[in-house]
C-alpha positions as CSV (number, residue, x, y, z in Angstrom):
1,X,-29.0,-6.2,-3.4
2,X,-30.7,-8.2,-6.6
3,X,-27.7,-10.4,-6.4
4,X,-28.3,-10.9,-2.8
5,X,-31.9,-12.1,-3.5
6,X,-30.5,-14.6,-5.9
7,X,-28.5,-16.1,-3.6
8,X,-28.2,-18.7,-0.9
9,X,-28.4,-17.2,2.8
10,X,-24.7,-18.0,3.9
11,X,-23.1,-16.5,0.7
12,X,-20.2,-14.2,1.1
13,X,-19.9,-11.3,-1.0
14,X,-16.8,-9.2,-1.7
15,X,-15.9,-6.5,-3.9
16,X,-12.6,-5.1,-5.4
17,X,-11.7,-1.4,-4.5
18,X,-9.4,0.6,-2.8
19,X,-11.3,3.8,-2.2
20,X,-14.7,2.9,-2.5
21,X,-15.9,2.7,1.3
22,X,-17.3,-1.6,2.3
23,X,-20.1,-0.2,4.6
24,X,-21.5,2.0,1.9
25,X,-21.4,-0.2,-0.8
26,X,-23.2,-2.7,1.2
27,X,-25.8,-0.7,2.9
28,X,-28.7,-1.9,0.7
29,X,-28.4,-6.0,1.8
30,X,-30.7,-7.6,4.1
31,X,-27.7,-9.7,5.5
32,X,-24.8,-6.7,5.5
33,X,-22.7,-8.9,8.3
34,X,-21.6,-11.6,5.0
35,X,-20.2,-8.7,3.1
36,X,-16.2,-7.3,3.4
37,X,-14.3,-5.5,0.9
38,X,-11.1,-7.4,-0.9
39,X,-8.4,-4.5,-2.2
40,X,-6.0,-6.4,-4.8
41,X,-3.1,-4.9,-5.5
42,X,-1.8,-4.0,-9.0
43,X,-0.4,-5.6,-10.9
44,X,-3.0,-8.2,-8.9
45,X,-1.4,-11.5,-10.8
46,X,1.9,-10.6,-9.1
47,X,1.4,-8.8,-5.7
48,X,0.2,-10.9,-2.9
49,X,-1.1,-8.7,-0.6
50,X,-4.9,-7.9,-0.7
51,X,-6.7,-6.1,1.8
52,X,-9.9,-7.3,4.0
53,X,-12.0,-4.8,4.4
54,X,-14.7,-5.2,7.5
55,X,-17.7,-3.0,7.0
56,X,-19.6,-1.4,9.8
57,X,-21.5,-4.8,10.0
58,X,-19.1,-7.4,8.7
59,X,-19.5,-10.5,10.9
60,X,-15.6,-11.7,12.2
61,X,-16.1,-15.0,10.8
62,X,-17.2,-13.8,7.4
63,X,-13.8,-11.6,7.3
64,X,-11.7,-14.5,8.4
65,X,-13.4,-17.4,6.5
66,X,-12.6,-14.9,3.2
67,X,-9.2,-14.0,4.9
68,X,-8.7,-18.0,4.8
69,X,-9.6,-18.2,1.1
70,X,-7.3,-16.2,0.3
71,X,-4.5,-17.8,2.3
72,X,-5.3,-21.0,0.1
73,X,-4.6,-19.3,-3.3
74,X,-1.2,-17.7,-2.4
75,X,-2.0,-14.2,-1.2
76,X,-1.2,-12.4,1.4
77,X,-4.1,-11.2,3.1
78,X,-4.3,-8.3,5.7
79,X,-7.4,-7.2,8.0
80,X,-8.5,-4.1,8.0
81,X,-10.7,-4.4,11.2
82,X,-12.7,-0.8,10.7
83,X,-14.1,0.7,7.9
84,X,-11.1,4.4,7.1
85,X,-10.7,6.2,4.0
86,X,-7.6,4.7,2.4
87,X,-7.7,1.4,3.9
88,X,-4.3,0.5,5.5
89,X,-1.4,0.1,2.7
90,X,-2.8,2.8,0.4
91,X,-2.6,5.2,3.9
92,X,1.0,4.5,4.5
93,X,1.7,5.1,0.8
94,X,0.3,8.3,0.8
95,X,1.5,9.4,3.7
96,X,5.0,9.1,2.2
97,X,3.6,10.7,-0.8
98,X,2.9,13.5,0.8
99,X,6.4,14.2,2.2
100,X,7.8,13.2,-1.5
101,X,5.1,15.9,-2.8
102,X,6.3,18.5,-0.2
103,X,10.0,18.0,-0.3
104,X,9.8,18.6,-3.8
105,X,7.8,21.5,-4.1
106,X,10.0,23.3,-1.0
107,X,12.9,22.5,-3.3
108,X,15.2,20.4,-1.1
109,X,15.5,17.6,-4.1
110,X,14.3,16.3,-7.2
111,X,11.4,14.0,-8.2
112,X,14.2,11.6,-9.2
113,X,16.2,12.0,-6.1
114,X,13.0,11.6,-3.9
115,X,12.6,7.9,-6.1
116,X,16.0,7.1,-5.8
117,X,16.2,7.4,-2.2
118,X,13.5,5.2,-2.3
119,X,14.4,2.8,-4.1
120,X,18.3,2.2,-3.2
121,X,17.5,3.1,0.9
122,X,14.6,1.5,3.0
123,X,12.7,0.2,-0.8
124,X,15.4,-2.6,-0.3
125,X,14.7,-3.2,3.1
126,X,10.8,-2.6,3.1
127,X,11.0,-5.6,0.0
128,X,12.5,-7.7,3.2
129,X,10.3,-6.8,6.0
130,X,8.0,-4.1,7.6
131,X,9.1,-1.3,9.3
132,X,8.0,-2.6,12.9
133,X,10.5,-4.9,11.7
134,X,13.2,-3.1,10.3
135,X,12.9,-1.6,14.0
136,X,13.7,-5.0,15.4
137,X,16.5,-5.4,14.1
138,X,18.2,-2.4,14.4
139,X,19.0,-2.3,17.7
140,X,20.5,-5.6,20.4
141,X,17.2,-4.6,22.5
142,X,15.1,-4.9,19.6
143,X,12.1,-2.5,19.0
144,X,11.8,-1.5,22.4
145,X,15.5,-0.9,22.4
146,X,15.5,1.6,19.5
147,X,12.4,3.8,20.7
148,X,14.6,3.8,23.5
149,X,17.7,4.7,21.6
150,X,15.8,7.4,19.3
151,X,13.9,8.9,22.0
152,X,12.1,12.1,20.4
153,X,14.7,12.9,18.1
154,X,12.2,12.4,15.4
155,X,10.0,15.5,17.0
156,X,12.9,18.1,15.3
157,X,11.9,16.2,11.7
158,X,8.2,15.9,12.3
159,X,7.7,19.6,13.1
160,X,9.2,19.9,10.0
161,X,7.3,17.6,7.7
162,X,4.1,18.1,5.9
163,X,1.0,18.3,7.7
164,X,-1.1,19.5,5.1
165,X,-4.8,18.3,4.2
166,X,-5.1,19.2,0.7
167,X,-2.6,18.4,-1.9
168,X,-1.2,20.9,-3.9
169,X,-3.6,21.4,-7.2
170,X,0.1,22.0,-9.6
171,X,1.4,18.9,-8.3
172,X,1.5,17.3,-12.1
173,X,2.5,20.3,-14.1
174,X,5.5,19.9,-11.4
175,X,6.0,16.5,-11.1
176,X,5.6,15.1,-14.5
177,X,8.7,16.7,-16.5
178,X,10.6,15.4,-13.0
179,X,9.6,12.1,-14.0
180,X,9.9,12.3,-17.8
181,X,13.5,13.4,-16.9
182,X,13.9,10.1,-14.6
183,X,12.9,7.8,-17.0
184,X,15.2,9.1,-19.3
185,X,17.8,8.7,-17.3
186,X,17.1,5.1,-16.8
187,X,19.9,2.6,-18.3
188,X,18.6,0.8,-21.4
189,X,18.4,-2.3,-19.6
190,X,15.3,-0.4,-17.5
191,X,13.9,1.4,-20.5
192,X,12.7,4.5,-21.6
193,X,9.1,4.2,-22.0
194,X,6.0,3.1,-19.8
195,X,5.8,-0.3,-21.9
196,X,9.9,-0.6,-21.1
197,X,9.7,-0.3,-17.0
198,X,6.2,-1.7,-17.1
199,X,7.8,-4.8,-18.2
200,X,11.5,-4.2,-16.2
201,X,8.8,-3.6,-12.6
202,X,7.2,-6.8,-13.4
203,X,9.9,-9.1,-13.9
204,X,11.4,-7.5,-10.7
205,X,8.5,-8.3,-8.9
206,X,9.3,-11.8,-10.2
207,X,12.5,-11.9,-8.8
208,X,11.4,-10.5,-5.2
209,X,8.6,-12.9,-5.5
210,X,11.3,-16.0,-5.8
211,X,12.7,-14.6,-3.1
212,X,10.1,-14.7,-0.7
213,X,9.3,-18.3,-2.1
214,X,5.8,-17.2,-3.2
215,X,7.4,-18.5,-6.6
């Protein structure tokens, strides 16, 4: 709000988070409808998507004049047209999080199997395209074609799955001496520290980048 009273009428304002809630943060302007929320994500000098955020009173053409912006520096800009806990990609992640947290702790594998299978099954193809995608082109009818196929096969797995609201308060004592043991495992051309597979991740995400030709 001071900075609000220090600036012109039409300026935009945008803020970097990917919890903290767009409407709340903006509830004290006089003009709330030039404000959205802007999620990078990390490492935010390599990963191209960021996340617009509308508020409860973000105007549309503030969202897609900042949406625009972006497009012009290289990103990869989504809209998230109403204002949820989570956002959208950090929803799907934990979402899938949750299933990691729960297969683990029911025993059925390993933190290090639950990364590798990951990884080395749809990491590779989610590093290509989305899943709406993947769907696409998994069957000669296309999306359509494979709800068709699947029908509600997935019911039997989803009655199965984790549908718990609270996640469980041991999950670090558990998972950190899974992921210690992971790491360790790595080849030496990964490493065997945080500095080591900080550095390996980042030149990957180099790679992937040149790939997609946003290199």
């Amino acid at each position: 709000a001071k900075l609000e009273a220090r600036c012109r009428p039409d300026t935009i304002f945008c803020t970097n988070s990917s919890v903290m809630s767009p409407s709340e943060i903006s509830a004290e302007l006089q003009h709330r409808e030039r404000f959205v929320g802007t999620h990078f994500w990390n490492p935010g000098h390599l990963i191209p998507l960021v996340e617009v955020v509308k508020s409860d009173a973000s105007s549309d053409e503030t969202a897609q004049t900042v949406m625009e912006v972006l497009r012009s520096v290289g990103k990869k800009p989504v809209l998230c047209k109403k204002d949820v806990p989570g956002f959208i990609a950090n929803r799907l992640q934990l979402a899938l999080y949750r299933e990691v947290q729960d297969l683990v702790m029911r025993g059925v594998c390993s933190v290090e199997d639950a990364d590798k299978a990951l990884v080395y099954g749809p990491g590779l193809r989610w590093a290509i395209f989305g899943h709406n995608m993947i769907m696409q082109l998994g069957n000669p009818g296309g999306l359509t074609g494979m709800v068709n196929m699947l029908g509600n096969s997935g019911d039997r797995w989803l009655a199965d799955m984790a549908s718990w609201t609270h996640q469980p308060d041991n999950w670090a004592e558990v998972a950190q001496p899974g992921v210690d043991q992971e790491m360790k495992n790595f080849p030496d051309y990964i490493g065997h520290t945080n500095e080591a597979c900080a550095a390996y991740r980042d030149q990957m995400l180099i790679e992937l980048l040149k790939l997609h030709r946003k290199l």
